[in-house]
N, C-alpha and C positions, 0 to 999 in steps of 0.2 A: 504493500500500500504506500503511494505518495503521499507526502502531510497535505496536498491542495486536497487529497481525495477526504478528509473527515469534515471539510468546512461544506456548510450548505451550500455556499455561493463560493467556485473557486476563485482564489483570490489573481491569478492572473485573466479574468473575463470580470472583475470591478476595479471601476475608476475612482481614485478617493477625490471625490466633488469638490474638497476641503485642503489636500493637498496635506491632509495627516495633520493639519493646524486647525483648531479650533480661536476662530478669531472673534470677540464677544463684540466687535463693532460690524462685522459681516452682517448685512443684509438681505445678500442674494438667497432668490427663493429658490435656485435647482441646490445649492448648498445649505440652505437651513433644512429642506425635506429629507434631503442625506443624512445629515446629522440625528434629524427626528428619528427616519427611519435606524439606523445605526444605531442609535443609544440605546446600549444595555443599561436597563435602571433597575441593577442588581450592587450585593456586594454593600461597600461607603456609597456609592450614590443614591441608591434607595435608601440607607438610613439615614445618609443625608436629607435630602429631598423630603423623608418622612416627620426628619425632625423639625426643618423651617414650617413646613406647612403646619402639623399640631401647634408647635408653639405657635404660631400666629391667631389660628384659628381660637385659642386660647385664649390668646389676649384682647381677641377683639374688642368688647366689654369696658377694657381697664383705659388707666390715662395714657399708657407706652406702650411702646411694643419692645421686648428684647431686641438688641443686633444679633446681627450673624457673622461670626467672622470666617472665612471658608481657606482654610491653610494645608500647604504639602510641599513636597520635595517638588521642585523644576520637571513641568512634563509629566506631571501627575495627576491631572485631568481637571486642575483649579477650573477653569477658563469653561472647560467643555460644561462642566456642571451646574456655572453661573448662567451660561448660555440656556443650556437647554432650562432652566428652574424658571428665567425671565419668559422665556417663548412658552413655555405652559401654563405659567402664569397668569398670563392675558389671553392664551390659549388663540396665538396668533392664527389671522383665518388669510387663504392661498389664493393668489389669483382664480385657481381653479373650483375653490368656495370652498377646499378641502380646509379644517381644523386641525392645531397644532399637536393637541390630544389625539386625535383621530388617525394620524398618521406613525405618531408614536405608539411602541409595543410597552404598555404602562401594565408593572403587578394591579393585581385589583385594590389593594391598600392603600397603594396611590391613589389612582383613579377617585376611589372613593373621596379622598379629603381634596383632588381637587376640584368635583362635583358639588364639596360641599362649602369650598372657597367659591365657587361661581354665586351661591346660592346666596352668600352673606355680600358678595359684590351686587350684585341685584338689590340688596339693601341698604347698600351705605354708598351709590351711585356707582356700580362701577369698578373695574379692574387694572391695574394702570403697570408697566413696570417702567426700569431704565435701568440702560448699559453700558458699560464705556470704560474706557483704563484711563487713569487719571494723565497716564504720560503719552496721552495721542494730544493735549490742548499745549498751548504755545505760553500760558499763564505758569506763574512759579507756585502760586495762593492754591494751598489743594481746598479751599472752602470756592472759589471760583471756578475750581475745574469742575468738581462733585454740581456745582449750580450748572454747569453748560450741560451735560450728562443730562441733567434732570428737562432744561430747557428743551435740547435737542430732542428729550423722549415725545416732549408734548407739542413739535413742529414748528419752535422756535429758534430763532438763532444761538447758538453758542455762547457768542458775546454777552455776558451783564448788559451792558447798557445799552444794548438794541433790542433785547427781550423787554426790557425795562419800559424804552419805548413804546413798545407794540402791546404790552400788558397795559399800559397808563390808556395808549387809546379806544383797546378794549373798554377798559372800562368807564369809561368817558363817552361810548359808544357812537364812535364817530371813525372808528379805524377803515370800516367799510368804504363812508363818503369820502376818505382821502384816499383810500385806495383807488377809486371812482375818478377824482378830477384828476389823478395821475396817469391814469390811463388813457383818459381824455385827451392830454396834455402830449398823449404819445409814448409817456414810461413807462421803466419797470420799475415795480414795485422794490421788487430784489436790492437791485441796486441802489435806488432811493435808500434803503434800508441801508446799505452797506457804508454809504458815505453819511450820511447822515447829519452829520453838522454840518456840509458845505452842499446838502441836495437840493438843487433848488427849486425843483418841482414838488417835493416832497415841504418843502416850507411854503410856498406857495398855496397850495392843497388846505394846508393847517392857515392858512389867512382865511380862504376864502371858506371854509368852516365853521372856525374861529375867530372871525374879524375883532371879537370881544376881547380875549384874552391874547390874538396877536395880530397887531395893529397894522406892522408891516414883515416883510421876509427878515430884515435885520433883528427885528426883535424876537421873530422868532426863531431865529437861525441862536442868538445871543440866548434863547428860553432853553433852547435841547442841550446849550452845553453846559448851561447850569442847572438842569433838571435830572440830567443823564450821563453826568463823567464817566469817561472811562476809567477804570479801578484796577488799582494795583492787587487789591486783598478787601473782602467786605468782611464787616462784623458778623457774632454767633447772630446775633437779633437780624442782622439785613440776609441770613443765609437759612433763618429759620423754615421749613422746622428739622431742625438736628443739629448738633454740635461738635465739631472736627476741630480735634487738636493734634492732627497726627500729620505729619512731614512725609511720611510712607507713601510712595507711586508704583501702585498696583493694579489689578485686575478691579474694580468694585463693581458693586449691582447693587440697586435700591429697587426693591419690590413694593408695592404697599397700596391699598383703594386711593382712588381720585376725590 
């Protein structure tokens, strides 16, 4: 007998989709389906995976939720295990309508708490994760890196003080109609976004909105850069909610309801 002949699938007729790297900022969907399909959730990763989930589910109720900290030797599947816990999590759903669950070979123990995680997200609005290695951002501040991670989860810029922006015109509910005269005007939005302090379409837009609160383009060109510095490092309170004292650049994941 050859060793290829005892694997179900011989290993020279499979392509590793992933290239044997489990990358937690990877997106692509023929490589996250590999992955799903792939992951054996036996062994540490099932009592892994068993132990975040009960403990949360646990604490749902209370004022905190415990951390998780998920540690190993180099190449010891940290990466793969944050990856696949975030995509089941939210229980990512495929071009092709297929679910993240659905595709994965999950024990029934699992399955079960994560059925009953969907069930308590239906309660408290919703399922949310994010993912990201604190040493892919260009910031030294790991409370500004952990903020872009979080930002980027939710389809916002990276950057503090562009998110910062586009959060302020949300909620001031006018992000639309400046979206609208920019478009008007011939722009992108994107890149309005990008320069920010010197877009002048993007100031213009916030005039003709805002003529109240900004009179002319200078004043509000002179309003974003005092509303929305760019930052070096922001406070626990400006990074709430969670508190990061730790210098460490690594792999992180923040799971947790919207």
């Amino acid at each position: 007998m050859k060793n290829f002949e005892i694997y179900n699938i011989a290993p020279q007729k499979r392509k590793l989709e992933n290239d044997g790297v489990a990358d937690v900022n990877s997106s692509s969907e023929d490589v996250l389906r590999y992955e799903l399909k792939t992951f054996v959730c036996d062994g540490q990763y099932k009592d892994g995976m068993q132990r975040v989930l009960q403990t949360f589910l646990n604490n749902i109720s209370k004022p905190e939720q415990p951390a998780v900290w998920v540690s190993g030797f180099y190449g010891s599947g940290k990466s793969h295990l944050v990856k696949m816990m975030s995509v089941l999590w939210e229980n990512h759903k495929f071009l092709d309508g297929a679910n993240a669950r659905d595709v994965a070979d999950l024990p029934p123990e699992i399955s079960e708490l994560f059925k009953e995680l969907s069930l308590q997200g239906r309660r408290h609005g919703g399922l949310h994760s994010a993912r990201g290695t604190l040493s892919s951002g260009a910031s030294e501040s790991v409370r500004l890196l952990i903020m872009g991670i979080i930002f980027k989860s939710a389809g916002l810029p990276e950057n503090y003080a562009k998110s910062k922006l586009i959060l302020w015109l949300r909620k001031e509910g006018i992000e639309q109609a400046v979206r609208d005269k920019i478009a008007a005007a011939g722009g992108d939005w994107q890149e309005e976004i990008d320069n920010m302090y010197v877009a002048e379409l993007l100031h213009q837009a916030l005039v003709d909105v805002r003529p109240q609160t900004f009179p002319n383009t200078q004043s509000c060109s002179n309003a974003i850069g005092n509303m929305f510095p760019n930052k070096d490092d922001i406070s626990n309170d400006q990074n709430h909610p969670g508190n990061v004292n730790t210098k460490r650049k690594d792999a992180v994941d923040a799971s947790s309801f919207r």
